[in-house]
N, CA, C and O atoms as a Maestro MAE file, in Angstrom:
{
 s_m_m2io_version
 :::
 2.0.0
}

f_m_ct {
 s_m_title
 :::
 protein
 m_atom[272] {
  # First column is atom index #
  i_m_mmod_type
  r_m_x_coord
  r_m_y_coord
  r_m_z_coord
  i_m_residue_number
  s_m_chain_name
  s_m_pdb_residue_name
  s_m_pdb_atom_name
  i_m_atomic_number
  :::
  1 25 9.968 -9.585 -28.154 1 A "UNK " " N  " 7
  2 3 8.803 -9.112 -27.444 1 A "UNK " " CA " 6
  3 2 9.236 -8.028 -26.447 1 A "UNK " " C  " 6
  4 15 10.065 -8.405 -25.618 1 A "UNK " " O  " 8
  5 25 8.907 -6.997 -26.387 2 A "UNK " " N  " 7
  6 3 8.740 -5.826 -25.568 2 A "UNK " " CA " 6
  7 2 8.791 -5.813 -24.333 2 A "UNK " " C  " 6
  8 15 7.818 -6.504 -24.032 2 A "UNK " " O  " 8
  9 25 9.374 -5.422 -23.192 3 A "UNK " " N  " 7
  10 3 8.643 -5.663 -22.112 3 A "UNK " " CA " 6
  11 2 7.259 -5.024 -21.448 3 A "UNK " " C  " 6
  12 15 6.922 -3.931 -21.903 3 A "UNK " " O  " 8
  13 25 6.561 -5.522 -20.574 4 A "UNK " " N  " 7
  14 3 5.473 -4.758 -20.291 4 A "UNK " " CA " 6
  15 2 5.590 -3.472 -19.486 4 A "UNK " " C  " 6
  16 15 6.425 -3.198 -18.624 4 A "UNK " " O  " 8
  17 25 4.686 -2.818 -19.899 5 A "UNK " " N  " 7
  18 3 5.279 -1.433 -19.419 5 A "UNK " " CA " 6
  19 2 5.347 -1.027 -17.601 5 A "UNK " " C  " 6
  20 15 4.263 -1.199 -17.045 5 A "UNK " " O  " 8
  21 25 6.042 -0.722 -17.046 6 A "UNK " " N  " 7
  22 3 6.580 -0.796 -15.856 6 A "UNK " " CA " 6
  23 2 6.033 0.291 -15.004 6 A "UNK " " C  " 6
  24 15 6.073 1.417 -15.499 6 A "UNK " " O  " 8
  25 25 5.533 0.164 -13.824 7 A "UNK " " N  " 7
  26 3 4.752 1.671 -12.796 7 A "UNK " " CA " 6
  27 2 5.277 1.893 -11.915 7 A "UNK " " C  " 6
  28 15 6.197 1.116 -11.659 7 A "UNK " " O  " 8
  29 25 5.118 2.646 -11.277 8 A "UNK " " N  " 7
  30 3 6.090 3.170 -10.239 8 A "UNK " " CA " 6
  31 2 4.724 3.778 -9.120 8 A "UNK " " C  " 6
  32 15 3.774 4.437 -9.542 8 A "UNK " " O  " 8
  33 25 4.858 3.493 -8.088 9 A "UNK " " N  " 7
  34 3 3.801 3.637 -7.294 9 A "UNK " " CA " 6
  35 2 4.299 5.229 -5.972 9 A "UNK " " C  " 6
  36 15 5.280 5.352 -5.239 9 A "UNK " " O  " 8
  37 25 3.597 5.767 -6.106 10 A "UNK " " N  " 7
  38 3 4.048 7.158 -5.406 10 A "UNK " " CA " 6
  39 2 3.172 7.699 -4.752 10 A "UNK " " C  " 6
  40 15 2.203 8.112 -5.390 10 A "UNK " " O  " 8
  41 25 3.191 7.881 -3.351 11 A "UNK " " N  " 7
  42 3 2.131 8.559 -2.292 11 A "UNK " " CA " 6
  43 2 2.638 9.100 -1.463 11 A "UNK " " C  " 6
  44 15 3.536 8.654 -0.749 11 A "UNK " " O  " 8
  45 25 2.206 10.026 -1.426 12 A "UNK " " N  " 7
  46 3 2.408 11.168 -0.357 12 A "UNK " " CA " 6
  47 2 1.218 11.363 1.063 12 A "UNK " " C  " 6
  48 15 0.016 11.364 0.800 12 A "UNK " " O  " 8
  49 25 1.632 11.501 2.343 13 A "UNK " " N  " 7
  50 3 1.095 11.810 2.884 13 A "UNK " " CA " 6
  51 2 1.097 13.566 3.775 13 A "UNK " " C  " 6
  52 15 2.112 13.899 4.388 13 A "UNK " " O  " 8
  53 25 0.154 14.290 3.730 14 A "UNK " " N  " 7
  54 3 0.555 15.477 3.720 14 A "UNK " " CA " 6
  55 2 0.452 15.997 5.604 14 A "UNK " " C  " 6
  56 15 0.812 17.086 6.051 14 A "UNK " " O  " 8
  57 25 -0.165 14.790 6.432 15 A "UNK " " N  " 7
  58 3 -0.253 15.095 7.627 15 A "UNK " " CA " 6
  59 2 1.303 14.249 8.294 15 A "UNK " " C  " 6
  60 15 1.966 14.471 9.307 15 A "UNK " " O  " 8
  61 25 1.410 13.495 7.470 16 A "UNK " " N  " 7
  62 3 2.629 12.876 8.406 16 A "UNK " " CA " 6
  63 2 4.245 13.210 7.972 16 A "UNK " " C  " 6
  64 15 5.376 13.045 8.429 16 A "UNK " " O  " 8
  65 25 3.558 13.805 6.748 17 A "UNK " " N  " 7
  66 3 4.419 14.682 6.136 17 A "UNK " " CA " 6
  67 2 5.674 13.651 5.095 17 A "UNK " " C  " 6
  68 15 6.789 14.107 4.842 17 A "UNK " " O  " 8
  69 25 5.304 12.522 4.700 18 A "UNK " " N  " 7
  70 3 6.167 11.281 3.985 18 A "UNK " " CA " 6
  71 2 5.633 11.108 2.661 18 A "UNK " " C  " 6
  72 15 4.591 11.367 2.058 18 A "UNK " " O  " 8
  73 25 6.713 10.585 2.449 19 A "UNK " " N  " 7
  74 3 6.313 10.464 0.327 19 A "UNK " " CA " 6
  75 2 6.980 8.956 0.734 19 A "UNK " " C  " 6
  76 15 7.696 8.848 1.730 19 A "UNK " " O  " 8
  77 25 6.658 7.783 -0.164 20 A "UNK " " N  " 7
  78 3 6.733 6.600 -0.662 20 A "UNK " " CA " 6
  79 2 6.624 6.622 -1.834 20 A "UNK " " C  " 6
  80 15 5.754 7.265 -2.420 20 A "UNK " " O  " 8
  81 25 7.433 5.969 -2.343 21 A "UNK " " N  " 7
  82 3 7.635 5.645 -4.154 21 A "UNK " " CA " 6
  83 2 8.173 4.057 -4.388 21 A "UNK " " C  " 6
  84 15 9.319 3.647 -4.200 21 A "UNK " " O  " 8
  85 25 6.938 3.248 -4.879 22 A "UNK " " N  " 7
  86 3 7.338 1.928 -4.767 22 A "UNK " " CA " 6
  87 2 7.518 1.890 -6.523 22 A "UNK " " C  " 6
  88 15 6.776 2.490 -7.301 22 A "UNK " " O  " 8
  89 25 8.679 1.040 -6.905 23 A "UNK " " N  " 7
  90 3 9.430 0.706 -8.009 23 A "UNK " " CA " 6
  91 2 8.236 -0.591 -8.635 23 A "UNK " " C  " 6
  92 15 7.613 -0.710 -9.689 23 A "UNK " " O  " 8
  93 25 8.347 -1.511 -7.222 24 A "UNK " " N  " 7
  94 3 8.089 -3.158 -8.100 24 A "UNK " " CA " 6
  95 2 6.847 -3.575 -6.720 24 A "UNK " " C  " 6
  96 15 7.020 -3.293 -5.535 24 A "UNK " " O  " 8
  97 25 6.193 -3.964 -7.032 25 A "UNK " " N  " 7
  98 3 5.029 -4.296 -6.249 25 A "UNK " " CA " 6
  99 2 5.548 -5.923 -5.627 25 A "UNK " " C  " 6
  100 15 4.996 -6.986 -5.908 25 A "UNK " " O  " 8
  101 25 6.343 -5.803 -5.031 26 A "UNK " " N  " 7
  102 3 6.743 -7.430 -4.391 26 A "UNK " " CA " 6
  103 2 7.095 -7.688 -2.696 26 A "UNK " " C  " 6
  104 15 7.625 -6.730 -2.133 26 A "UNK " " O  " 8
  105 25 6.896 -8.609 -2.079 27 A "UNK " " N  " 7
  106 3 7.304 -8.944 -0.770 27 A "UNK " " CA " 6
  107 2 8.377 -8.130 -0.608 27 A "UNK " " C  " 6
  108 15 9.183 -8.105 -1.538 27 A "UNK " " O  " 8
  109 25 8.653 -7.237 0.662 28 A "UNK " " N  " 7
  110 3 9.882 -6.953 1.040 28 A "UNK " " CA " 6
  111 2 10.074 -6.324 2.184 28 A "UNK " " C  " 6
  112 15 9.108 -6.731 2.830 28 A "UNK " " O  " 8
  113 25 10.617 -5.658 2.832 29 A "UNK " " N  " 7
  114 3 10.315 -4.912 3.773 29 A "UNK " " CA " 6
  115 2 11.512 -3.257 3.589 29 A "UNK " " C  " 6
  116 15 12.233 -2.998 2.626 29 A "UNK " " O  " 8
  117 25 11.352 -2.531 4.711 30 A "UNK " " N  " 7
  118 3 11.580 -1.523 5.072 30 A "UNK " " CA " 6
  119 2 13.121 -1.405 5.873 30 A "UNK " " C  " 6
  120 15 13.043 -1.900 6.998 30 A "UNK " " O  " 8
  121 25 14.473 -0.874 5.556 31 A "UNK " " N  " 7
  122 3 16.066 -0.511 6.249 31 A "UNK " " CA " 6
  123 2 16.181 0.495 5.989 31 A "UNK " " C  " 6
  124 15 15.709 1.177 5.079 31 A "UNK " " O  " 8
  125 25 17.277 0.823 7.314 32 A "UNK " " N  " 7
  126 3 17.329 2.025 6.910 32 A "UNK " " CA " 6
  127 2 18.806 2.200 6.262 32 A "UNK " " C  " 6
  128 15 19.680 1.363 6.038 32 A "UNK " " O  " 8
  129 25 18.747 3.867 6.004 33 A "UNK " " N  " 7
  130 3 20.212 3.778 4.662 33 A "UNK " " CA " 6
  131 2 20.635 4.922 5.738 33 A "UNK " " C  " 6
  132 15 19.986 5.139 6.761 33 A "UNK " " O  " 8
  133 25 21.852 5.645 5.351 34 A "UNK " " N  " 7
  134 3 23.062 6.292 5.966 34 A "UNK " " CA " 6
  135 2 21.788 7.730 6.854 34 A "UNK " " C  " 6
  136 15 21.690 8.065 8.034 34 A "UNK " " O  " 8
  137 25 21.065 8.199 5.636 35 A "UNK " " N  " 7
  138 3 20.293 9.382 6.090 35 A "UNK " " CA " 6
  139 2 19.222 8.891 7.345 35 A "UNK " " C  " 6
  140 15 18.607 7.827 7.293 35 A "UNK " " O  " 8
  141 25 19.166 9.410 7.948 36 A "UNK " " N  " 7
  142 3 17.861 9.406 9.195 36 A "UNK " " CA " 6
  143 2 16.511 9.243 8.261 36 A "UNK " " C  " 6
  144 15 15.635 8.387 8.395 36 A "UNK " " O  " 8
  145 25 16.567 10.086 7.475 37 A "UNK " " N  " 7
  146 3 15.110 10.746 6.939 37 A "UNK " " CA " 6
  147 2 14.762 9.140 5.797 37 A "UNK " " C  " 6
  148 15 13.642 8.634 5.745 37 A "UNK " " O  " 8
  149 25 15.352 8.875 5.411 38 A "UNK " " N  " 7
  150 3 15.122 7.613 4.386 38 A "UNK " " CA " 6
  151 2 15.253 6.593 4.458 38 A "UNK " " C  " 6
  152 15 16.343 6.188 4.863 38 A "UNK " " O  " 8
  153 25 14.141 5.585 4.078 39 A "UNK " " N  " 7
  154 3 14.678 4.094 4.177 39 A "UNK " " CA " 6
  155 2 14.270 3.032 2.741 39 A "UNK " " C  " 6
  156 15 13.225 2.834 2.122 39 A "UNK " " O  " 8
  157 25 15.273 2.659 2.653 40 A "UNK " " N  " 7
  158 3 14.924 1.540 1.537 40 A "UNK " " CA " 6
  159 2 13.800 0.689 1.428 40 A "UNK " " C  " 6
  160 15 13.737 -0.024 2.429 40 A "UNK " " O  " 8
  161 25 13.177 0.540 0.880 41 A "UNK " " N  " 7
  162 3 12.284 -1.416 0.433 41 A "UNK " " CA " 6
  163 2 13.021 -2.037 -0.139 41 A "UNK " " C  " 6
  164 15 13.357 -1.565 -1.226 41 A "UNK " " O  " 8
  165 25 13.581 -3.252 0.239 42 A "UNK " " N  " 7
  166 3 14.109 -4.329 -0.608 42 A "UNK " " CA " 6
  167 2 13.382 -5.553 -0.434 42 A "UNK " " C  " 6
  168 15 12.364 -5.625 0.255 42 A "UNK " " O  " 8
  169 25 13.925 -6.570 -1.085 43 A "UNK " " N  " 7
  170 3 13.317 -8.198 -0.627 43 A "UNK " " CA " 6
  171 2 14.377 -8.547 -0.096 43 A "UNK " " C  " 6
  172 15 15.301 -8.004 0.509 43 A "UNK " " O  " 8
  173 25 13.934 -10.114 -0.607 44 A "UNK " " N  " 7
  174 3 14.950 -10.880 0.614 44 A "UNK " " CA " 6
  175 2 16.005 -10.871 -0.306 44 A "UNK " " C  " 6
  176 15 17.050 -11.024 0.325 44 A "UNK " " O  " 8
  177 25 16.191 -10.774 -1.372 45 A "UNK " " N  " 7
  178 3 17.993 -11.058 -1.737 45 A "UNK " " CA " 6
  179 2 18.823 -9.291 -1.999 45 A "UNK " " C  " 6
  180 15 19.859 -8.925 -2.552 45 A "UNK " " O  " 8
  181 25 17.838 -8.666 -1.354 46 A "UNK " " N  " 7
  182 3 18.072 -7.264 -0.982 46 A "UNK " " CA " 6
  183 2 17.990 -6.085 -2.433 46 A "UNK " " C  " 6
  184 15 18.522 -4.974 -2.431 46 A "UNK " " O  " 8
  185 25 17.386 -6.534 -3.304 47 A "UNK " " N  " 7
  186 3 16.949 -6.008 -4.476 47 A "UNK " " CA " 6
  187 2 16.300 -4.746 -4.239 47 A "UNK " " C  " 6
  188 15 15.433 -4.994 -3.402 47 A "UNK " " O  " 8
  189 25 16.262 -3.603 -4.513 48 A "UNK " " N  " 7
  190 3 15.818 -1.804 -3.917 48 A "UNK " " CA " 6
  191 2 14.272 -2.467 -4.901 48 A "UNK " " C  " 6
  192 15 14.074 -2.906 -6.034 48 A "UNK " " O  " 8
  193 25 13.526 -2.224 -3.773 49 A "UNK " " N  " 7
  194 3 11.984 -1.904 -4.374 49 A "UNK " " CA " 6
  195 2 11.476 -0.659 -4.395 49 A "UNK " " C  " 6
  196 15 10.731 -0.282 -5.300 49 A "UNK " " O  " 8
  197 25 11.726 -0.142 -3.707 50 A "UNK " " N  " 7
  198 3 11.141 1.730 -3.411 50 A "UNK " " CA " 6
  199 2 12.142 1.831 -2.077 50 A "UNK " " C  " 6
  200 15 12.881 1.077 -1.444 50 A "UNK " " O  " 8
  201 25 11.575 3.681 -2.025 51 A "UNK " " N  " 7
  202 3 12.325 4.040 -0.622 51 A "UNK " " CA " 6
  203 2 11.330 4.596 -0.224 51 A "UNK " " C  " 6
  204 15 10.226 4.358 -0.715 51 A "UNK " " O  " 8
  205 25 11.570 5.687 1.019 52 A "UNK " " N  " 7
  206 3 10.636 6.257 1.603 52 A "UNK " " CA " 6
  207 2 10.981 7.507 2.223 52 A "UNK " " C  " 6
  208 15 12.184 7.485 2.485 52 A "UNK " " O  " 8
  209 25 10.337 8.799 2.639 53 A "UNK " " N  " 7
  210 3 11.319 9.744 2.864 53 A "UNK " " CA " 6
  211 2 10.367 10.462 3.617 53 A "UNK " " C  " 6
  212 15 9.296 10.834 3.138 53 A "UNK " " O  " 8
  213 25 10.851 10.747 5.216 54 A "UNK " " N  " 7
  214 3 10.492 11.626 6.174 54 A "UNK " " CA " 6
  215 2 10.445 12.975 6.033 54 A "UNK " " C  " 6
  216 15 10.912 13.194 4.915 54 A "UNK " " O  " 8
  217 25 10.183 13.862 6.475 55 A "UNK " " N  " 7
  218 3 10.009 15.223 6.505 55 A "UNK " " CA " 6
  219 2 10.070 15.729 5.396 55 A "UNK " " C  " 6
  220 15 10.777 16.723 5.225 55 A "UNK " " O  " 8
  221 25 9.469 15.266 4.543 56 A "UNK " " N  " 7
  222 3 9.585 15.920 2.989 56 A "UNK " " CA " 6
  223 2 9.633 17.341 2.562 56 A "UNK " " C  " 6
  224 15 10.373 17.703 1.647 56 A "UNK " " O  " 8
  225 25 8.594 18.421 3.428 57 A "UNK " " N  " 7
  226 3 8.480 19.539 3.425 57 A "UNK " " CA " 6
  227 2 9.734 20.248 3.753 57 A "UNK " " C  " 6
  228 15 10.232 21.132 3.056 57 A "UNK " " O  " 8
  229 25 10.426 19.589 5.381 58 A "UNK " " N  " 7
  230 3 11.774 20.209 5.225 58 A "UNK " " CA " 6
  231 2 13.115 20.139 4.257 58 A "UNK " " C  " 6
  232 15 14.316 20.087 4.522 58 A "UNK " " O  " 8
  233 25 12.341 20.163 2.965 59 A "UNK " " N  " 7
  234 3 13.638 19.527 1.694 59 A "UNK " " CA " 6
  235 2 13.941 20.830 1.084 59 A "UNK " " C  " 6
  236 15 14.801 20.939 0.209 59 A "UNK " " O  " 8
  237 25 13.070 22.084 1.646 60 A "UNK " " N  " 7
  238 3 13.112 23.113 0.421 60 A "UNK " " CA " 6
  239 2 14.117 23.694 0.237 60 A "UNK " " C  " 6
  240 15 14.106 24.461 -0.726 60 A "UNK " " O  " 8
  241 25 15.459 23.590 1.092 61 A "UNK " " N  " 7
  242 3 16.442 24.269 1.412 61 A "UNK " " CA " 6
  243 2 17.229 23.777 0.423 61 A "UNK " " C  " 6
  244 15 17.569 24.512 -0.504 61 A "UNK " " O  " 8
  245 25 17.566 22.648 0.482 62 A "UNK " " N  " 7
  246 3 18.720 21.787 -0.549 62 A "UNK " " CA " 6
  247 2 18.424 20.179 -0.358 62 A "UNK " " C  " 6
  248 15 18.213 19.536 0.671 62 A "UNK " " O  " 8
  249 25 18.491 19.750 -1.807 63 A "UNK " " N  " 7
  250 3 18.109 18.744 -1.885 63 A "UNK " " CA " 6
  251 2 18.810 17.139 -0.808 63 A "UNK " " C  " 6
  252 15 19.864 17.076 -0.174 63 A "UNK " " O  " 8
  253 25 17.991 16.327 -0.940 64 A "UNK " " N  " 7
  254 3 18.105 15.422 0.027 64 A "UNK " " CA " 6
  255 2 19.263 14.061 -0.954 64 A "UNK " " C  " 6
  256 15 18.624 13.205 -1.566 64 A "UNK " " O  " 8
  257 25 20.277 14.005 -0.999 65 A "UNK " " N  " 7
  258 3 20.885 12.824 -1.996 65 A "UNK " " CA " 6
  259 2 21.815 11.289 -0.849 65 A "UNK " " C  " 6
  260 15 22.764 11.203 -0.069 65 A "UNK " " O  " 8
  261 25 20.932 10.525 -1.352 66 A "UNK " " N  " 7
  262 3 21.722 8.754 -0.714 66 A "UNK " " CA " 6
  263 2 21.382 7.959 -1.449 66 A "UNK " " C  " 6
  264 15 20.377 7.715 -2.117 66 A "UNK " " O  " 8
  265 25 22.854 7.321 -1.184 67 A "UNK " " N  " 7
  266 3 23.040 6.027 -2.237 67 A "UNK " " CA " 6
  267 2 21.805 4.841 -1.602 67 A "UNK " " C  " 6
  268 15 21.748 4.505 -0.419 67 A "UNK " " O  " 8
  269 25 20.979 4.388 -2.581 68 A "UNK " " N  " 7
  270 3 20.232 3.119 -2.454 68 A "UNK " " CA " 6
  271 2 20.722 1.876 -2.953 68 A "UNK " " C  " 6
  272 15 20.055 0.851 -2.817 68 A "UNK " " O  " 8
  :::
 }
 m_bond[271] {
  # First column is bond index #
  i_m_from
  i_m_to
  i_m_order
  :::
  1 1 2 1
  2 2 3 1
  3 3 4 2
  4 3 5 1
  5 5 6 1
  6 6 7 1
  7 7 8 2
  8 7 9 1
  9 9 10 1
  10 10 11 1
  11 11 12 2
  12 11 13 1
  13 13 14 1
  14 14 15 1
  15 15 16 2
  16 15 17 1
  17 17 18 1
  18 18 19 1
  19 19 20 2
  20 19 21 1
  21 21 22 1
  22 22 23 1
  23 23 24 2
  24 23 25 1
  25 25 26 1
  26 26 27 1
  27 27 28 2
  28 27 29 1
  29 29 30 1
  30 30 31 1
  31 31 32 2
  32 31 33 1
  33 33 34 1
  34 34 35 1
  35 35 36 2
  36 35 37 1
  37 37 38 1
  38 38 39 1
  39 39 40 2
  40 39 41 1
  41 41 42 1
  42 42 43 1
  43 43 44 2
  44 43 45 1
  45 45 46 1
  46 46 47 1
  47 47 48 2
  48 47 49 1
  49 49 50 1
  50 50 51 1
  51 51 52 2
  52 51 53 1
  53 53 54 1
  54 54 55 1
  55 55 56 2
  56 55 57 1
  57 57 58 1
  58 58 59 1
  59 59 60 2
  60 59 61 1
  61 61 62 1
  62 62 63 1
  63 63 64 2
  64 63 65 1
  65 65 66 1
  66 66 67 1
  67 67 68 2
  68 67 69 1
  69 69 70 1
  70 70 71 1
  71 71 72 2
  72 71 73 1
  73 73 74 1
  74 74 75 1
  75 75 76 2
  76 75 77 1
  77 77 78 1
  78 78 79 1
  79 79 80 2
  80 79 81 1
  81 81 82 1
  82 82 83 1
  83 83 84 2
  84 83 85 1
  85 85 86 1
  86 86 87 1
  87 87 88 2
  88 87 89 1
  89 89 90 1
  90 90 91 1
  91 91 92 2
  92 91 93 1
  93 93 94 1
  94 94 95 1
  95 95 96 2
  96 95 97 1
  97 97 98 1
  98 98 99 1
  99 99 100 2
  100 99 101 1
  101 101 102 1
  102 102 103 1
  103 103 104 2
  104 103 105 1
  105 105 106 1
  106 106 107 1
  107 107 108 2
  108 107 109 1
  109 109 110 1
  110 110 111 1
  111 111 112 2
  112 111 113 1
  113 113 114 1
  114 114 115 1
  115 115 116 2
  116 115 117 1
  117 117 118 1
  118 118 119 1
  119 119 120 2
  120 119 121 1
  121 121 122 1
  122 122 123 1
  123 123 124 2
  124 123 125 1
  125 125 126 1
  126 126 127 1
  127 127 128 2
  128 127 129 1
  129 129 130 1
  130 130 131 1
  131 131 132 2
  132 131 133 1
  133 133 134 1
  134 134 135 1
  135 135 136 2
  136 135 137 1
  137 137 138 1
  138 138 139 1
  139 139 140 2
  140 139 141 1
  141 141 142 1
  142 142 143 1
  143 143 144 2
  144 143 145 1
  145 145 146 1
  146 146 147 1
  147 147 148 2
  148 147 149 1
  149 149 150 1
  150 150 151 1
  151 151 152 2
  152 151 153 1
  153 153 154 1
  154 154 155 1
  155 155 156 2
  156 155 157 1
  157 157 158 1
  158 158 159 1
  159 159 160 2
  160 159 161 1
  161 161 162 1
  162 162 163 1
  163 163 164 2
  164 163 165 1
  165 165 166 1
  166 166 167 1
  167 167 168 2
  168 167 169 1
  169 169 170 1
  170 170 171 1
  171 171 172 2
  172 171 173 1
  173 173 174 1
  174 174 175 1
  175 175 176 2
  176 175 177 1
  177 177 178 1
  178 178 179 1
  179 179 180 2
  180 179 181 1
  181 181 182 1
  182 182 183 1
  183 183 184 2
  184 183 185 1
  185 185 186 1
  186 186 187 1
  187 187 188 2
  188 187 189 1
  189 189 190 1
  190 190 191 1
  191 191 192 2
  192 191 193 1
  193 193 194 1
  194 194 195 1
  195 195 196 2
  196 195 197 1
  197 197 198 1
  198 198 199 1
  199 199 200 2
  200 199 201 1
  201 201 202 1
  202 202 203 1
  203 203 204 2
  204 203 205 1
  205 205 206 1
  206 206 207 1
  207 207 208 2
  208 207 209 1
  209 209 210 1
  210 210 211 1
  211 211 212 2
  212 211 213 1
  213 213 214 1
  214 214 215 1
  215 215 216 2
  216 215 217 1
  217 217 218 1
  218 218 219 1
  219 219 220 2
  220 219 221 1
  221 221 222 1
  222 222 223 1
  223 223 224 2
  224 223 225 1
  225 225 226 1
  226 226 227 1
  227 227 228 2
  228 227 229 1
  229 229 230 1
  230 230 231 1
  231 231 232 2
  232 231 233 1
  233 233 234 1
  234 234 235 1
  235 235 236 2
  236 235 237 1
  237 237 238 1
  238 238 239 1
  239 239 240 2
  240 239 241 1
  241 241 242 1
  242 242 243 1
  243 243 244 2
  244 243 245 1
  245 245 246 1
  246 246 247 1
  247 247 248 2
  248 247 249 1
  249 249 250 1
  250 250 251 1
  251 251 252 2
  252 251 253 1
  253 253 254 1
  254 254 255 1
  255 255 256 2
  256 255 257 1
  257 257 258 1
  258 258 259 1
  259 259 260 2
  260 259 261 1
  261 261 262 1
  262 262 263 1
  263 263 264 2
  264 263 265 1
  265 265 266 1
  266 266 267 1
  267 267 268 2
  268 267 269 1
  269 269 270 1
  270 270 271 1
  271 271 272 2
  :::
 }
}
């Protein structure tokens, strides 16, 4: 049997200037990772659900890369 097909949840806000991209729709919360600008979603056994990413607009220069 197949698995069911999988979504990825992605919103942008254009006044606060943040993008969110959720992987898995489950309990978890919000850490932060090495960059200022980004923070993980995990749960509790620390599984990456989505991340989240500040100043998005200031990305045009060169791209933004951290390990999740």
């Amino acid at each position: 049997m197949a698995d069911p097909e999988r979504r990825v949840k992605i919103w942008y806000d254009p006044e606060g200037d943040y993008l969110e991209v959720i992987f898995d729709q489950k309990a978890g919360y919000f850490r932060e990772t090495q960059s200022d600008q980004v923070m993980e979603k995990v749960d509790e056994q620390g599984n990456v659900l989505g991340f989240s990413v500040l100043r998005v607009s200031g990305m045009r220069e060169k791209p933004l890369e951290v390990a999740l």
